[in-house]
C-alpha positions as CSV (number, residue, x, y, z in Angstrom):
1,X,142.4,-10.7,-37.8
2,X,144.9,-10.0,-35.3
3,X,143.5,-8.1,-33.4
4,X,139.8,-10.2,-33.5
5,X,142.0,-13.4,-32.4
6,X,143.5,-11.2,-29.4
7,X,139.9,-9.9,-28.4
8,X,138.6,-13.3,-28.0
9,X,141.7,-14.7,-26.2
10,X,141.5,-12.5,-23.3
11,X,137.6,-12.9,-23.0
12,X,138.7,-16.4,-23.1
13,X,141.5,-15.9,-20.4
14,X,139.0,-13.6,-17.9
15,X,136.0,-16.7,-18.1
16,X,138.1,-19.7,-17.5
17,X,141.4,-18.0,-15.3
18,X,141.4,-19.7,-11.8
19,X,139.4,-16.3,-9.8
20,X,138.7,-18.8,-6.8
21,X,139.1,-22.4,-6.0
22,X,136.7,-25.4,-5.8
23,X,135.4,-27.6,-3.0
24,X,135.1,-30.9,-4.0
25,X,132.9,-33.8,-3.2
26,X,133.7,-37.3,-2.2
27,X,131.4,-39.0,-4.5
28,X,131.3,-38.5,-8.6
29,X,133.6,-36.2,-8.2
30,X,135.9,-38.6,-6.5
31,X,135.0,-41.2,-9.1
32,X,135.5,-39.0,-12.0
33,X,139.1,-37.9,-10.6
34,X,140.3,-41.5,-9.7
35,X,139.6,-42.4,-13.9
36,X,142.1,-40.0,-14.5
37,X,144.3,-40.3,-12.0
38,X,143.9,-44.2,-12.6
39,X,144.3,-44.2,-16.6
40,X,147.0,-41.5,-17.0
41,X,149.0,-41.1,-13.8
42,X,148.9,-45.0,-12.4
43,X,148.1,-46.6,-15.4
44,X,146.1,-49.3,-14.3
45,X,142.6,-49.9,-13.6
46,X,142.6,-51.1,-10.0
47,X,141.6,-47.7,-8.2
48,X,142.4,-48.8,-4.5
49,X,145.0,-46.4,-4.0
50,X,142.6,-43.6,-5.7
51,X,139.5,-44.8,-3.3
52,X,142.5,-44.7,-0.1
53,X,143.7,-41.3,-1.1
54,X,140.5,-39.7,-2.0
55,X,138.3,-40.8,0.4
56,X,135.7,-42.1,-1.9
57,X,132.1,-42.6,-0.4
58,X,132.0,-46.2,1.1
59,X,129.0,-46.4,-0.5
60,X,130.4,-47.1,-3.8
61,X,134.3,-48.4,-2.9
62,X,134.5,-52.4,-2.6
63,X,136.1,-55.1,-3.6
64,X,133.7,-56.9,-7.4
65,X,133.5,-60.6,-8.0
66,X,136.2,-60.2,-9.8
67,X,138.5,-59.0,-7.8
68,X,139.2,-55.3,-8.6
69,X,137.8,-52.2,-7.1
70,X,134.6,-50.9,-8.1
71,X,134.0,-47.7,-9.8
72,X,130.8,-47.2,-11.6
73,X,131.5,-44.0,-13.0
74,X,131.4,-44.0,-17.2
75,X,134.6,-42.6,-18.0
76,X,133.6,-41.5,-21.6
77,X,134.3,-38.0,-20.1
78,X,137.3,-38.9,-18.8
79,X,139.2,-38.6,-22.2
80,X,137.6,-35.3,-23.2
81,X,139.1,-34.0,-19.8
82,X,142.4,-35.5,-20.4
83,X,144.2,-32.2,-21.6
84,X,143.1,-30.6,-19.0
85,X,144.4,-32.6,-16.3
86,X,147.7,-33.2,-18.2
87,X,148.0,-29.8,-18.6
88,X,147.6,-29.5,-14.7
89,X,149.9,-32.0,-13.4
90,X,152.2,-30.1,-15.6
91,X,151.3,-26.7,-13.8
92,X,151.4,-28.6,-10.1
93,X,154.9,-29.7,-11.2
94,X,155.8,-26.5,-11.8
95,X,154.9,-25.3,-8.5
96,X,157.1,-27.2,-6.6
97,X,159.6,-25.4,-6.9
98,X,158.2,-22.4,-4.6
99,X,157.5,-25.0,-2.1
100,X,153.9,-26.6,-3.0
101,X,153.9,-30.1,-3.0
102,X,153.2,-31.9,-6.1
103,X,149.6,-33.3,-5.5
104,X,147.6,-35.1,-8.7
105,X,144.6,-35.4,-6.8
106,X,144.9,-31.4,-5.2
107,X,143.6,-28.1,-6.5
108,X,146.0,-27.2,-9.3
109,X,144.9,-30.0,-11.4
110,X,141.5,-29.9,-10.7
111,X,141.6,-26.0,-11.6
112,X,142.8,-27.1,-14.6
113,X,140.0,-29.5,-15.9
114,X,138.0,-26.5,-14.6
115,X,139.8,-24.4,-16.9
116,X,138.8,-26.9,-20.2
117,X,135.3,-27.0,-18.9
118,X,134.9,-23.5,-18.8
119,X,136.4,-23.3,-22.2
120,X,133.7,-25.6,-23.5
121,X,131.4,-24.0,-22.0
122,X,132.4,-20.4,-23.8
123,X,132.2,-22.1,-27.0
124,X,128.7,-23.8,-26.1
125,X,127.4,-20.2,-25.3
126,X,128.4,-19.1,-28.6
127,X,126.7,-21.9,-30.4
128,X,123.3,-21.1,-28.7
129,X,123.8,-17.6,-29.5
130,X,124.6,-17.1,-32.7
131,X,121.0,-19.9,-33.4
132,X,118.9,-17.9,-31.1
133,X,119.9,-14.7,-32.9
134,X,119.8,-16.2,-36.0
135,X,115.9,-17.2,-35.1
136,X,114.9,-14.2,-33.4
137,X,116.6,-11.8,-36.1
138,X,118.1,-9.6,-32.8
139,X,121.6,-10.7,-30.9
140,X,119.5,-9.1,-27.5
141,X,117.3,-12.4,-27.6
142,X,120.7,-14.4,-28.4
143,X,122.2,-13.2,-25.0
144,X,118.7,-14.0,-22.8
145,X,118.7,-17.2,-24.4
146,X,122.3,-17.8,-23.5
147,X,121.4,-16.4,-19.9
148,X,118.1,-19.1,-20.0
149,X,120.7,-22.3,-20.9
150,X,124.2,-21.4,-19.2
151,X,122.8,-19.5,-15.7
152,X,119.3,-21.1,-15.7
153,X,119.8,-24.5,-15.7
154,X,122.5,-26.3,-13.4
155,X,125.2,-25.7,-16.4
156,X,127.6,-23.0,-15.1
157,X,127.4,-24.9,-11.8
158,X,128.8,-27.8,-13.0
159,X,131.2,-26.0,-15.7
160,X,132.6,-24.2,-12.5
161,X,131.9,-25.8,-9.1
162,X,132.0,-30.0,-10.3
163,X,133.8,-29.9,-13.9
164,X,135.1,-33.5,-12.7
165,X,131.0,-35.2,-13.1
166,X,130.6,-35.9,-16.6
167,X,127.3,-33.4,-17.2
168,X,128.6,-30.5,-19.1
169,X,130.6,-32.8,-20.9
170,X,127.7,-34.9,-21.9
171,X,125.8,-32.0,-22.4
172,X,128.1,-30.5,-24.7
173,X,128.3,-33.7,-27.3
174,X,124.1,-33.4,-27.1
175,X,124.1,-30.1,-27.8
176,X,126.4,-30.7,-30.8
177,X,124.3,-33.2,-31.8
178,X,121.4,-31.4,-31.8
179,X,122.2,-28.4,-33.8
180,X,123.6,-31.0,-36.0
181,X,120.9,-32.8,-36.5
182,X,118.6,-30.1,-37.2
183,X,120.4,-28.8,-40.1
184,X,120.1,-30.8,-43.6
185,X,122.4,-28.7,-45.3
186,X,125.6,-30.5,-45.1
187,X,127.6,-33.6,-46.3
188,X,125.6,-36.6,-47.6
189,X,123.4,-39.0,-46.4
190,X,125.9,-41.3,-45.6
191,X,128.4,-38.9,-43.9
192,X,125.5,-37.5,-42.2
193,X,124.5,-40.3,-40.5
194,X,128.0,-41.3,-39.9
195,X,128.5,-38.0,-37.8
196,X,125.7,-37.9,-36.1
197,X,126.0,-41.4,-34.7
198,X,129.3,-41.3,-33.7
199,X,128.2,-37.7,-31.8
200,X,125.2,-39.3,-30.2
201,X,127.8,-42.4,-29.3
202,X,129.9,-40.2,-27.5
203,X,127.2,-38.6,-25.7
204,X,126.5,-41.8,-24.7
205,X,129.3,-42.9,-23.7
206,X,129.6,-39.7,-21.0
207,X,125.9,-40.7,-20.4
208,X,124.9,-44.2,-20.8
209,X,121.1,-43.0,-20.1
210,X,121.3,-40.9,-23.7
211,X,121.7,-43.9,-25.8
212,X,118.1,-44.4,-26.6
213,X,118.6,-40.6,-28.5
214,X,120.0,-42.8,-31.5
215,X,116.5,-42.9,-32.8
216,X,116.7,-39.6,-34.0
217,X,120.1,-40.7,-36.3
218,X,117.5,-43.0,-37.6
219,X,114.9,-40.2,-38.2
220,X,117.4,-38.4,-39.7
221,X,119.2,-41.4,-41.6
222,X,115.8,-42.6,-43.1
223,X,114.4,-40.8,-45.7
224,X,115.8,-40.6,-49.4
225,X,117.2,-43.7,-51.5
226,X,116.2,-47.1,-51.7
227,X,115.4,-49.6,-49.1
228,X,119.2,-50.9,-49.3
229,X,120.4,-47.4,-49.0
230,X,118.6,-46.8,-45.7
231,X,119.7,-49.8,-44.0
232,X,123.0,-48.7,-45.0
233,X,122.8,-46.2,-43.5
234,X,121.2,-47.4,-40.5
235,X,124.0,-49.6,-39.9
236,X,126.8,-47.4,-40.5
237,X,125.1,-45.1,-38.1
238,X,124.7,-47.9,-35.4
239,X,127.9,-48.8,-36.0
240,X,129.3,-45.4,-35.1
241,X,127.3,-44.9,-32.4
242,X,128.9,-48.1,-30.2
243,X,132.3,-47.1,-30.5
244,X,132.5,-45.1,-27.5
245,X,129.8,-46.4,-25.2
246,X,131.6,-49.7,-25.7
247,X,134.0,-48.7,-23.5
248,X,131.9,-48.3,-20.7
249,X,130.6,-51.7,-21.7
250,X,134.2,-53.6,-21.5
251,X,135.6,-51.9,-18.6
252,X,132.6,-52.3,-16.4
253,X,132.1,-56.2,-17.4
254,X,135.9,-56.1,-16.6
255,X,134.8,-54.9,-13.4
256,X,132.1,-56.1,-12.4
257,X,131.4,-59.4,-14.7
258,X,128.6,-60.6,-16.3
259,X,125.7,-59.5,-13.6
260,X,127.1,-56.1,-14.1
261,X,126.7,-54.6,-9.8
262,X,123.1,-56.4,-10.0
263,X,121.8,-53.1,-12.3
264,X,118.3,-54.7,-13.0
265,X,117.1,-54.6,-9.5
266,X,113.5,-53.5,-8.9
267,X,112.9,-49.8,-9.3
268,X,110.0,-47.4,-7.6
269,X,109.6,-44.1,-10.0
270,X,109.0,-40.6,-7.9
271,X,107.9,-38.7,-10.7
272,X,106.3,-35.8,-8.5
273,X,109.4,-35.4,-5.9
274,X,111.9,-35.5,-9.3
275,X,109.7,-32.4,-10.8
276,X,109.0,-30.0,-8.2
277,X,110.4,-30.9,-4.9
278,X,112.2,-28.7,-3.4
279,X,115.1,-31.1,-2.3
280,X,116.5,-30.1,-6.2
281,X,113.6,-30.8,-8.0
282,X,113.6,-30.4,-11.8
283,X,111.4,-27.2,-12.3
284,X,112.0,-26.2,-8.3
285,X,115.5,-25.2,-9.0
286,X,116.0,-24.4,-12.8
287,X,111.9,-23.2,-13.5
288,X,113.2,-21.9,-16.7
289,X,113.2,-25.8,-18.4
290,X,109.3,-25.4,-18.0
291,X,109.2,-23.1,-20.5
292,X,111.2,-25.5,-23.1
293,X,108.8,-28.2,-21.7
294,X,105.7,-25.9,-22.8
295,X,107.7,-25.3,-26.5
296,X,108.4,-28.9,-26.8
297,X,104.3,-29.7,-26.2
298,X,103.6,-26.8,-28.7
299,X,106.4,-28.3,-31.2
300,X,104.5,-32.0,-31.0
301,X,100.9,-30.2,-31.2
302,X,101.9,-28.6,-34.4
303,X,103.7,-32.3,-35.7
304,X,107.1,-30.2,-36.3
305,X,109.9,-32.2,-37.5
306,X,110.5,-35.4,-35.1
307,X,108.5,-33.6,-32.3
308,X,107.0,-36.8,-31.0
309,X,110.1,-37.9,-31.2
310,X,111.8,-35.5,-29.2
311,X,109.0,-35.6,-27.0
312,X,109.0,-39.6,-25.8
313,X,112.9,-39.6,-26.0
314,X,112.7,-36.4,-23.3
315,X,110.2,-37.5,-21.2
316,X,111.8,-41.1,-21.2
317,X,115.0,-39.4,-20.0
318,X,113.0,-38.0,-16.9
319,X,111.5,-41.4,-16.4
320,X,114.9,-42.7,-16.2
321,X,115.9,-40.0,-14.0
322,X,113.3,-40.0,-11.2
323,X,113.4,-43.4,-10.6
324,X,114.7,-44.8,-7.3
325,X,116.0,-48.0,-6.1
326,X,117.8,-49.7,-2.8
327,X,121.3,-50.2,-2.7
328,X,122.4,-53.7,-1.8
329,X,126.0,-54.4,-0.8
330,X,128.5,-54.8,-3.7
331,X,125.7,-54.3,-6.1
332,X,125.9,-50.2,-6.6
333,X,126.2,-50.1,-10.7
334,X,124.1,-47.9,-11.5
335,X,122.3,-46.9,-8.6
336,X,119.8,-44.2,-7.2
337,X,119.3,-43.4,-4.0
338,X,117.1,-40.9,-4.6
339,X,116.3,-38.6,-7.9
340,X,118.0,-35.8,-7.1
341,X,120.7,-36.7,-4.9
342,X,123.7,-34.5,-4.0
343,X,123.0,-31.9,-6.9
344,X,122.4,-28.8,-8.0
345,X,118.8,-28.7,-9.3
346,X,118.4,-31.4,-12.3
347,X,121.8,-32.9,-12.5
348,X,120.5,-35.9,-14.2
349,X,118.7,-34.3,-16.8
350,X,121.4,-31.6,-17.7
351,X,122.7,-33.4,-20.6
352,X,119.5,-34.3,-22.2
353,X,118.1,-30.3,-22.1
354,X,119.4,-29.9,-26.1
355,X,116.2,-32.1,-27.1
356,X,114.1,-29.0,-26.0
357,X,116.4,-26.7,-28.5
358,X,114.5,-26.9,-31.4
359,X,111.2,-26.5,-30.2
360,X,112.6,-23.5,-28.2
361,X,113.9,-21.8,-31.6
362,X,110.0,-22.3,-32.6
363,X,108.8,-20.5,-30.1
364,X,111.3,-17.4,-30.5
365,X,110.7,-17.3,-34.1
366,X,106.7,-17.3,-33.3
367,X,107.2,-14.2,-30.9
368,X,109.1,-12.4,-33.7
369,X,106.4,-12.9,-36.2
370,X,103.5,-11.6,-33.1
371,X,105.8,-9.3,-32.0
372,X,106.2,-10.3,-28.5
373,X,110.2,-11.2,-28.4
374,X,109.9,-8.6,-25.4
375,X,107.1,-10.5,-23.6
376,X,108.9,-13.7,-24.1
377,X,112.2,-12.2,-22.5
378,X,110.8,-11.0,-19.7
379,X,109.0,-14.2,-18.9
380,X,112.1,-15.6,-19.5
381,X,114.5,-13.8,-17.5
382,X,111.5,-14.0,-14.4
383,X,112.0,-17.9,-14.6
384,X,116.4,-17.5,-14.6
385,X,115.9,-15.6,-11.3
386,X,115.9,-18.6,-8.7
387,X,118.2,-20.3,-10.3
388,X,120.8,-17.4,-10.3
389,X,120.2,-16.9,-6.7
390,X,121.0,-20.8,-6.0
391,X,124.0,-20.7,-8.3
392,X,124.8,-17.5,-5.6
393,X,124.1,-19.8,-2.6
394,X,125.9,-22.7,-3.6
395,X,128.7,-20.6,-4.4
396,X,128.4,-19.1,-0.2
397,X,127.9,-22.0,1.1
398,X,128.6,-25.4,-1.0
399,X,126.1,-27.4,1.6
400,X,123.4,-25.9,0.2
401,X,123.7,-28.3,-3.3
402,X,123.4,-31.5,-0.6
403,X,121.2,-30.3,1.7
404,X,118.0,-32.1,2.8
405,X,115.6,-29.2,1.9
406,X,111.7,-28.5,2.8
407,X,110.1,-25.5,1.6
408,X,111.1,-23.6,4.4
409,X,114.7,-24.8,3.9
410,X,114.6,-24.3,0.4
411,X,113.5,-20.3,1.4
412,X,116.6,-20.0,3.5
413,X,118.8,-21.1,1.1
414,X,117.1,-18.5,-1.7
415,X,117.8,-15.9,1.0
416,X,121.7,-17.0,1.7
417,X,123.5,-15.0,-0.9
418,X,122.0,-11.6,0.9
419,X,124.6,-11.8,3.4
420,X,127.6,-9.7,2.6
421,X,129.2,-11.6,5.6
422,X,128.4,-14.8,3.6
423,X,130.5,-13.9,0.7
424,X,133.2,-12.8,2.5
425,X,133.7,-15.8,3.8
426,X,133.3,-18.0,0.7
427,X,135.9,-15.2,-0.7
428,X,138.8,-15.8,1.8
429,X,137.6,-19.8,1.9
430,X,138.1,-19.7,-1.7
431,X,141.2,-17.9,-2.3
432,X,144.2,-19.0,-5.1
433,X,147.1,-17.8,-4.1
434,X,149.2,-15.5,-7.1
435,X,151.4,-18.1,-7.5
436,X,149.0,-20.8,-8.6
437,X,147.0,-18.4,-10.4
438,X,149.6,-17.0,-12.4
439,X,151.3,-20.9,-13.5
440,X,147.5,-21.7,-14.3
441,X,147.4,-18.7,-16.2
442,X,150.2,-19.9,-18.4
443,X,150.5,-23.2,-18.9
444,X,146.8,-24.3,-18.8
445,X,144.7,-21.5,-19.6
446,X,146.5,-19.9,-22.5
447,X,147.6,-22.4,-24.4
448,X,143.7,-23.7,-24.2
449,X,142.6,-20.1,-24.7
450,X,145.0,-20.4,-28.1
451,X,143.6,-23.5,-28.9
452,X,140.3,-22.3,-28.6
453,X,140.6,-19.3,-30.9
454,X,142.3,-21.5,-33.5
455,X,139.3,-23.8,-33.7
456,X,136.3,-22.0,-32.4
457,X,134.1,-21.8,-35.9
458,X,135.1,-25.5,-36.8
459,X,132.0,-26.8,-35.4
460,X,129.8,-23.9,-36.6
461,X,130.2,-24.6,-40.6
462,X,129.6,-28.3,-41.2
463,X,128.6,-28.1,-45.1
464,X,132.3,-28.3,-46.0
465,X,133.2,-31.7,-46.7
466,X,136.5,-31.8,-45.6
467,X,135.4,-30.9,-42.2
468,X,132.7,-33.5,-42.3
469,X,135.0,-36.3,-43.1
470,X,136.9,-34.2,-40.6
471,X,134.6,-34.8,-37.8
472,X,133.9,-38.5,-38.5
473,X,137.3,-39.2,-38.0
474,X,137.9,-37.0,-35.1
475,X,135.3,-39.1,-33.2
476,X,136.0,-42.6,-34.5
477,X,139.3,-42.4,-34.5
478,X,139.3,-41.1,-31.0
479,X,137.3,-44.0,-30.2
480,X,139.4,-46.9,-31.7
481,X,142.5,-44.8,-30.2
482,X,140.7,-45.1,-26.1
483,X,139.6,-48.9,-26.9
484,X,143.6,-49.6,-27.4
485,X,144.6,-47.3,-24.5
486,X,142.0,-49.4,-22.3
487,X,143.0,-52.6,-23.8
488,X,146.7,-51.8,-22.6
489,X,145.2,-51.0,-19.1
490,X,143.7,-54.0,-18.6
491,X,146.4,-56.1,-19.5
492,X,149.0,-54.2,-17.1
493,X,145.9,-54.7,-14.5
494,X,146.2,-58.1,-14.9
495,X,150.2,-58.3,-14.6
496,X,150.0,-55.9,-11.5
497,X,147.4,-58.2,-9.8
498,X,149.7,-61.3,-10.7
499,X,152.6,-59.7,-9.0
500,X,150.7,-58.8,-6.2
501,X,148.2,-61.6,-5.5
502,X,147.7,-60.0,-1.7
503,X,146.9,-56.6,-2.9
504,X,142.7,-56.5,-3.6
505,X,142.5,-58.7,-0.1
506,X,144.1,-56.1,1.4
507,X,141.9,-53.3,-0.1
508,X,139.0,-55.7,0.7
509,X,140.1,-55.2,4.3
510,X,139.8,-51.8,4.3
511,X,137.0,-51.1,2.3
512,X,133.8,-53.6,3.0
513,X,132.9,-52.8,6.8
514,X,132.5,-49.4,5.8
515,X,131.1,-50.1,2.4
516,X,128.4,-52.6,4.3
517,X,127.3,-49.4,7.5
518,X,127.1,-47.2,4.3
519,X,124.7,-49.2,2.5
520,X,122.7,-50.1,5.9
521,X,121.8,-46.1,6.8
522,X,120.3,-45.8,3.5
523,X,116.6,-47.1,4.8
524,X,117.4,-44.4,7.3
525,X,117.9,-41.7,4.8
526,X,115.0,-42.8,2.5
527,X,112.8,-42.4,6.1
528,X,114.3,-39.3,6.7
529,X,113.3,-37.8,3.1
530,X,109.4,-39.3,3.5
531,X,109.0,-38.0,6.5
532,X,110.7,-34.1,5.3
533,X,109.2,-34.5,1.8
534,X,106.2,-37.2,2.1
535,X,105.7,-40.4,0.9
536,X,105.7,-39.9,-2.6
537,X,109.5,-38.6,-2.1
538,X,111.1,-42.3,-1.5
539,X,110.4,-46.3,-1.4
C-alpha cells in the first residue's frame, strides 16, 4: 500500500511540479486573478486596485451604475482554486527571505493554482481511463482515449498555460457529472438527484452557459414512483442546482444592478466561422471533437438513453457559443466580441465536451464487438495530431492562441514548433529559477500531491452511501459556506465605500477614457476579421 501511495505521489509531483513558468493574459485571466486576489487577500469586492495593478483590458474595467468596478467574470471557480492560491501566497512568502519580493498577483502564486489544476487534471485523466478501458475491454484504448480528451482538445492548454479561466474547472464538475449521471447503480432516487443537481449547479456556477444541462437531472430524476415522488424530486434537484450559480447571480446584480451590463442586447450567430475557421475554430483546432460529434448523431440515431437530449443540450451550447454581439460602453456582461476570441481552439465549448462521453463509450464498445478498436485508434490519434502541434506552438510562441489567423497563417503557426531555435527560446523565456521551484515543490505541490493520493478513488465508487451523502454535503455545504463568505464581502464593501466616498470617482478617472477608445476599435476589429475571414466571420 505503501509503496502504491508512493508510486502515485511522485507521478503526481513530475505532472504538476513548476518545469517552466506561464505568460499570462490581461483579460480572463486578469479577471479570474483579481476574484482571488479580491475575496481572499483584500477582502472586498471593489477590484480597482486589482484592475490598477494588473492591467486589466479597458475593455472590461469601469466604473457600474452602482458604483463599484466591473468584473464580469463568474467566480464559481474561484473557490475551487482557493487552495491553490493560498497555498501560493504562502510559498511567495517564503521566498522573501532569499530576496524575491512578495507579489500576490506574480508567478509563484499563479504556479501554484497551476499546480491544483494540473492535479485535477491527473485525476480527470484517470476517470476517462479507467471508463474507456472498461468499454473497450483493453487499457491501450483507455490511454488513446485519454490522449483524444486531455491533448486533443484545448484541456491541457488551459490545465497548463491559463489555469486562472474557469474552463478546466468547469469542465471537470461536467465531466463528474456525466459519468455520474450515466451510472444507475448508486444511492437512491432522492440522493441521486440531489447529487447530480448540486454537481450540475456547480458546473454552472463556473459556467453560467451550462445551466440549461439541468434537464438531464430531470431525465434522470423522472422515472420510478408516483407523480408526488417525481416532483420531489424535481424540486430537491432544482433546489440543489441554484446554490452555487446563485452566487454569480447576487454578486453581479450587486454589481451591476437590475439591467445586469445590458446582457440582452441583439446577438448575430456565426455558426460557420465558430466550426471551422481557422482563427480557433471548433473542429479547425481540436478535429478530434468531430469524431464525438459523429458518436453523438449515431447515439441519437439509435434513440440511446437521453441521446436527443444530449444532442439539443450540445448543439445549444454551440449556439450559445458562436454567437456574437457589439460591445457598448459600460455594458460588457456577458459579451462576445467574436466566437473564438483570444483562445486556444474551442475555449467556449471546453466544458460542455463530457455531453459527447457517452455516446463516445458507444462507439468504442461497437468497434470491440467488429473488431476494429485498431481502426478507430488510428483514426483517432490522426485527428489529435493538429492539435498537439498547436499545444507545441502556443507553448513557442504564446501569440499564436491570439493571433488573427487565415489559412495561410494558421499553416505557419502548424509549422512553428519545427524550429529548434523556437524552443530554445521559449525554454530560457520560461525558466523557474531552483529556488521557486524547490518551495513550490514543497509547500504547494506535495502537500496537494498527498492530498490527492488520499482521495483519488472517492469519486470513482459512488454506490456507498456514506459517500453519497458525502458528496451532497460536500457541494451544498460548500455552497451555503461561499454565500456567507460573499455576504461578509459585501457588507465590508459597503463600509469601505462609506469611508471612502472619493474612492470609485477616482477609479472612474482612471478607468473610462480608456474603457470608452477600447470599446470604439471594436468595429475596427470586427472589419478587420470580415475582411481576413469573410463576411460570415462578424456583424
Amino acid at each position: 500500500m505503501f509503496r502504491r501511495h508512493l508510486i502515485r505521489l511522485l507521478v503526481l509531483l513530475a505532472v504538476c511540479a513548476p518545469w517552466f513558468n506561464i505568460v499570462r493574459d490581461n483579460a480572463d485571466s486578469a479577471g479570474m486573478l483579481a476574484h482571488l486576489h479580491g475575496m481572499f487577500v483584500d477582502a472586498d469586492l471593489l477590484y480597482d486596485n486589482e484592475v490598477n495593478a494588473l492591467r486589466l483590458t479597458p475593455t472590461f474595467a469601469f466604473v457600474t451604475s452602482e458604483g463599484v468596478v466591473s468584473n464580469h467574470w463568474p467566480a464559481g471557480a474561484t473557490w475551487l482554486q482557493a487552495p491553490g492560491y493560498g497555498l501560493g501566497l504562502l510559498a511567495a512568502r517564503a521566498l522573501e527571505p532569499t530576496g524575491l519580493r512578495f507579489n500576490p498577483y506574480g508567478a509563484v502564486p499563479l504556479l501554484a493554482v497551476r499546480t491544483l489544476a494540473m492535479l485535477l487534471l491527473f485525476g480527470l485523466a484517470r476517470m476517462l481511463g479507467r471508463v474507456y478501458t472498461e468499454a473497450a475491454g483493453t487499457a491501450r484504448a483507455g490511454v488513446v482515449a485519454q490522449l483524444a480528451w486531455i491533448a486533443g482538445t484545448p484541456l491541457l492548454y488551459y490545465a497548463s498555460e491559463a489555469p486562472l479561466r474557469p474552463h478546466v474547472w468547469g469542465f471537470g464538475a461536467m465531466l463528474v457529472f456525466v459519468l455520474a449521471w450515466r451510472r444507475r447503480d448508486w444511492g437512491t432516487p432522492m440522493s441521486r438527484a440531489i447529487v447530480l443537481g448540486a454537481l450540475v449547479g456547480l458546473a454552472s456556477g463556473i459556467r453560467p452557459q451550462l445551466a440549461p444541462i439541468w434537464l438531464l437531472v430531470a431525465e434522470d430524476a423522472w422515472p420510478g414512483g408516483s407523480s408526488r415522488d417525481r416532483m420531489r424530486r424535481l424540486g430537491a434537484a432544482a433546489v440543489a442546482a441554484s446554490a452555487w450559480p446563485l452566487l454569480h447571480l447576487r454578486l453581479q446584480l450587486w454589481m451591476y444592478g437590475m439591467d445586469l451590463g445590458g446582457y440582452a442586447s441583439q446577438t448575430t450567430h456565426h455558426l460557420r466561422a465558430f466550426l471551422i475557421s481557422p482563427y480557433h475554430g471548433v473542429l479547425t483546432w481540436s478535429p478530434v471533437v468531430l469524431l464525438g460529434m459523429l458518436a453523438l448523431g449515431r447515439a441519437a440515431a439509435r434513440r440511446e438513453r437521453a441521446a436527443w437530449l444530449l444532442l439539443g443540450l450540445f448543439a445549444h451550447q454551440i449556439w450559445l457559443d458562436c454567437g456574437m454581439r457589439d460591445i457598448s460602453a459600460y455594458a460588457v456582461l456577458g459579451t462576445r466580441t467574436w466566437s473564438g476570441g483570444t483562445s486556444f481552439g474551442a475555449r467556449k465549448l471546453l466544458d460542455a465536451l463530457p455531453l459527447l462521453l457517452p455516446s463516445t463509450l458507444g462507439v468504442v464498445s461497437w468497434a470491440r464487438e467488429r473488431g476494429r478498436l485498431r481502426l478507430l485508434a488510428a483514426v483517432t490519434l490522426a485527428l489529435v495530431v493538429p492539435a498537439v502541434a498547436l499545444l507545441a506552438a502556443s507553448f513557442v510562441d504564446p501569440n499564436a492562441t491570439g493571433a488573427l489567423l487565415d489559412w495561410t497563417g494558421y499553416a505557419v503557426v502548424l509549422e512553428r514548433p519545427l524550429s529548434a531555435s523556437a524552443w530554445g527560446d521559449a525554454a530560457a523565456a520560461r525558466a523557474v529559477p531552483l529556488k521557486v521551484w524547490a518551495v513550490l515543490v514543497l509547500i504547494v505541490a506535495l502537500p496537494l500531491g498527498l492530498a490527492a493520493t488520499r482521495t483519488a478513488d472517492g469519486i470513482a465508487s459512488m454506490s456507498a452511501p456514506g459517500r453519497v451523502g458525502l458528496a451532497g454535503v460536500l457541494l451544498l455545504g460548500g455552497a451555503v459556506l461561499a454565500h456567507l463568505g460573499l455576504t461578509a464581502l459585501m457588507v465590508r464593501s459597503d463600509l469601505r465605500l462609506a469611508d471612502d466616498p472619493q474612492r470609485m470617482a477616482v477609479a472612474r478617472a482612471r478607468m473610462h477614457d480608456a474603457h470608452e477608445a477600447a470599446v470604439a476599435r471594436i468595429p475596427a476589429r470586427h472589419a478587420t476579421l470580415r475582411a481576413l475571414l469573410g463576411d460570415h466571420a462578424a456583424p
